[in-house]
N, C-alpha and C positions, 0 to 999 in steps of 0.2 A: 862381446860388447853390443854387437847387435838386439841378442836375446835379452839385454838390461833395458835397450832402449822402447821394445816392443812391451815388456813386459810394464815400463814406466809409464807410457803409453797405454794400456789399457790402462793400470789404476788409474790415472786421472781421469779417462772416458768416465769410469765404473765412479769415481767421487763427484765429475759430474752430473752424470746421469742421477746419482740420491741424492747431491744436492738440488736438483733442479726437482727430483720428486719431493722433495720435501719442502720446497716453496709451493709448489702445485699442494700439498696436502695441509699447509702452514695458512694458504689462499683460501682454502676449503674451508677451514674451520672459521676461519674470520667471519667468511662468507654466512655460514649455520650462527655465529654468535651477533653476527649483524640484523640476521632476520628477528634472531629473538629478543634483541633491544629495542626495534623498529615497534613490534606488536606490546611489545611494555612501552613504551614512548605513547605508542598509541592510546593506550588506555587512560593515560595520562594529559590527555588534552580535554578543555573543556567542553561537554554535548553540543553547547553553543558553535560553536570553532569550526568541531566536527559537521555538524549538519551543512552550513556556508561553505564546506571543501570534503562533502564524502568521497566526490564522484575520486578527486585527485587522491585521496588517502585509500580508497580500493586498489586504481590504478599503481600504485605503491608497493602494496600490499602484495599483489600479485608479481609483478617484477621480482621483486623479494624472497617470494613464496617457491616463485619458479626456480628462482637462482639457489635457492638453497636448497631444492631437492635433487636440483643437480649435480651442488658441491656434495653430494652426500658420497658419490660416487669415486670422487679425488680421495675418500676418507679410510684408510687403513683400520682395521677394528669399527667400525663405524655406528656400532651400538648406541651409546652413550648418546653419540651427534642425532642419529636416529629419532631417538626418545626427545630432545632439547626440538626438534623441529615438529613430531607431532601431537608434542603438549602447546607449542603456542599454537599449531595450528585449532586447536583446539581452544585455545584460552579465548583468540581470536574469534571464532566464528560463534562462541556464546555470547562475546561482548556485542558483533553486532549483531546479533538476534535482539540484545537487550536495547540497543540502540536505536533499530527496526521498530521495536515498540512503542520505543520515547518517540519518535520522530512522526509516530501516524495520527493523522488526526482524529479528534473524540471523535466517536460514534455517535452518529446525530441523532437528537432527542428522539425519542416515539414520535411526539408533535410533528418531527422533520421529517420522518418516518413514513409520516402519513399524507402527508403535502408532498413529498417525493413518487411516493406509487399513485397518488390521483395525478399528479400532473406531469414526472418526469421528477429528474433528480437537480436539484440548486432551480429548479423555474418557481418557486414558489418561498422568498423566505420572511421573515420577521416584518417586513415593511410593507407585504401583502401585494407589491408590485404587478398588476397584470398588463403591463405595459404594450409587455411580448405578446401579449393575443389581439390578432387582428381578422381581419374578413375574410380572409384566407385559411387564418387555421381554426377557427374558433370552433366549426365543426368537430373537427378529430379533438379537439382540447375537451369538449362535452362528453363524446362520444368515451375518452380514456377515463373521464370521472367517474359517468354512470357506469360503465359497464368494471372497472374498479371495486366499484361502492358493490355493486350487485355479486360480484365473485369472493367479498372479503363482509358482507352483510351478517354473517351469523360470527363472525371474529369481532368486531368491534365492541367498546364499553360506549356506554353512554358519554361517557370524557368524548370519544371517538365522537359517534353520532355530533354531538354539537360541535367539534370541530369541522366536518364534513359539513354544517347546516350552515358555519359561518365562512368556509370556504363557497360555498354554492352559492348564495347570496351574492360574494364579489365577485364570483363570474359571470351570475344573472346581470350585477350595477356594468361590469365591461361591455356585458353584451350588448346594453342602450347604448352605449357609444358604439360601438362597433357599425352598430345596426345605420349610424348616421354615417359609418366609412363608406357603404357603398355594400354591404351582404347581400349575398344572392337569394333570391324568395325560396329554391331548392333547399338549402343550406339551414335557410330559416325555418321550413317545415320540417326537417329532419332535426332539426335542436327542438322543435317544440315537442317531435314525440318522444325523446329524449327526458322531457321534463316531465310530461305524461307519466312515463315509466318510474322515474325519478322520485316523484312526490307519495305515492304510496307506500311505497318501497321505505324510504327513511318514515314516514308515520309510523307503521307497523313495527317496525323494527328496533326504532329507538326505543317506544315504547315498553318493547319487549327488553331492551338491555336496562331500563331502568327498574321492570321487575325480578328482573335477575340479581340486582344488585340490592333488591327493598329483601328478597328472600337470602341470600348470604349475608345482611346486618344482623336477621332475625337468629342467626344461626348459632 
């Protein structure tokens, strides 16, 4: 009687114990089939949506990601599960490279291009603003133009040259005001050898870009 009760006694341990492995493995797969609905849901929301809540849908993504490489672990045979988690991770991380794409801003014009390396990047845009330059910076703001203009002189097109002529020009008209804030006479004789160097320098040059351009018509 005894050895019936021990023996009844381990099977229930023993139907235990698989029952309970088999919720732990039954856990697991949800776990693997949850991530892979999550990453198709995902694809499924509009770019718009997405951009206003990427940070929280990465944040997501990865919880998920983690938890189901883990559940992989709970999984008997676990091939199948295997494959179902490294195709979306994959599905996944092309969607957002394509998203990465959509979401970056155009590439600023050549125009923007060029007003960005004379003066810095977003100091200079469409409404020709020199607001930002005062008696203080005005020097080093000259100083980036010409020496700019002089490192990047056998690159430009004619287009180039008279953007460069009608950029110079609004820094020269800033500079009269400027010169009324209070400019130091230092300052001022170093901008004016600045313009010295300057002036030659775009004559010649242009010149020479718009023979360049009179001989590739002819061509």
């Amino acid at each position: 009687m005894k050895n019936i009760k021990i023996t009844t006694g381990i099977a229930v341990l023993v139907l235990a114990l698989t029952s309970c492995k088999d919720e732990k493995q039954e856990r697991a797969q949800k776990t693997v089939e949850s991530y892979v609905v999550y990453v198709d849901s995902v694809k499924n929301v509009a770019a718009a949506d997405l951009k206003d809540n990427w940070k929280s849908v990465e944040a997501e993504y990865d919880r998920r990601s983690q938890e189901a490489q883990a559940a992989l672990a709970d999984i008997k045979d676990n091939a199948a599960a295997t494959e179902k988690v490294n195709a979306s991770k994959i599905k996944y991380e092309e969607f957002k490279k394509e998203l990465t794409a959509q979401f970056a801003p155009p590439a600023p014009s050549p125009k923007q291009q060029l007003r960005d390396a004379l003066f810095g990047a977003g100091k200079i845009g469409d409404d020709m603003n020199f607001s930002w330059v005062n008696a203080q910076n005005i020097h080093s703001v000259y100083q980036q133009f010409v020496h700019t203009v002089e490192n990047n002189k056998d690159k430009y097109s004619r287009e180039d040259w008279d953007e460069v002529k009608l950029l110079y020009e609004a820094l020269d008209s800033r500079k009269n005001t400027v010169e009324k804030e209070g400019l130091s006479a230092e300052d001022n004789r170093k901008i004016a050898g600045l313009k010295i160097k300057f002036a030659p320098m775009y004559t010649v040059n242009r010149m020479g870009a718009k023979s360049e351009e009179n001989k590739e018509a002819k061509k």
